[in-house]
C-alpha positions in Angstrom: 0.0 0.0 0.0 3.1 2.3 0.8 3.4 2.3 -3.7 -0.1 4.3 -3.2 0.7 6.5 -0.5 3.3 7.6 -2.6 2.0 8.1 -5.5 -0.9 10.2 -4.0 1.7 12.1 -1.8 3.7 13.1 -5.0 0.9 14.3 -6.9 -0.4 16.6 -4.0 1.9 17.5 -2.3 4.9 17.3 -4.9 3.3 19.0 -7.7 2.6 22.2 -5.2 5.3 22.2 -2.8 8.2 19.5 -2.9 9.0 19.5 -6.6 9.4 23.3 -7.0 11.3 23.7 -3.3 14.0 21.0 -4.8 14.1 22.6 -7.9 15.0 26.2 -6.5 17.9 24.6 -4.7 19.3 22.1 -7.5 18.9 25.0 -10.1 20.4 27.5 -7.4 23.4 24.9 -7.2 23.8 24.1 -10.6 24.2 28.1 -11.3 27.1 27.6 -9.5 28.9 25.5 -11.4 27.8 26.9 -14.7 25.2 24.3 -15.9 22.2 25.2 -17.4 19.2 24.4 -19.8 18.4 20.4 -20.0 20.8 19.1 -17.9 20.0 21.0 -15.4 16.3 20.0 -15.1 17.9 16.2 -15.7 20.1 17.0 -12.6 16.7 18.3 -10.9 14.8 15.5 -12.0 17.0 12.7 -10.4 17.4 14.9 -7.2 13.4 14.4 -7.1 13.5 10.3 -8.2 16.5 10.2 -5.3 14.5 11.7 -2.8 11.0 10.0 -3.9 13.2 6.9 -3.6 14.7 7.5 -0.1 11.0 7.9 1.2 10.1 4.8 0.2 13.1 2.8 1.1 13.1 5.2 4.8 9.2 3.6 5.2 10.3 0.0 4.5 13.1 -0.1 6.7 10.7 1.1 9.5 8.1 -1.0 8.5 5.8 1.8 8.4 2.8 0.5 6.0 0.2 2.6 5.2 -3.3 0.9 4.2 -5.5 3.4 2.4 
């Protein structure tokens, strides 16, 4: 049930909040080091898979299972 919980918590709160806080700080970063247009939003886009990723795996490993 935790796939479900996931996907539900990505498309509410991801799509208003969590994708466009970790793009301000991967595209803040990557203007550091001087990269810009698609890779950039690749860059971003595997931040957001990592961190989608780590939730999941963080849930398992505590056995936290949520039945919707």
């Amino acid at each position: 049930m935790n796939s479900i919980f996931i996907y539900l918590f990505f498309e509410i709160v991801g799509s208003r909040w969590f994708n466009e806080y970790v793009g301000a700080i991967t595209n803040g970063v990557m203007q550091w080091i001087n990269v810009t247009g698609h890779l950039a939003m690749i860059i971003t886009s595997l931040c957001i898979f990592a961190l989608e990723w780590g939730l999941c795996y963080f849930l398992y490993k505590n056995k936290i299972f949520f039945k919707l």
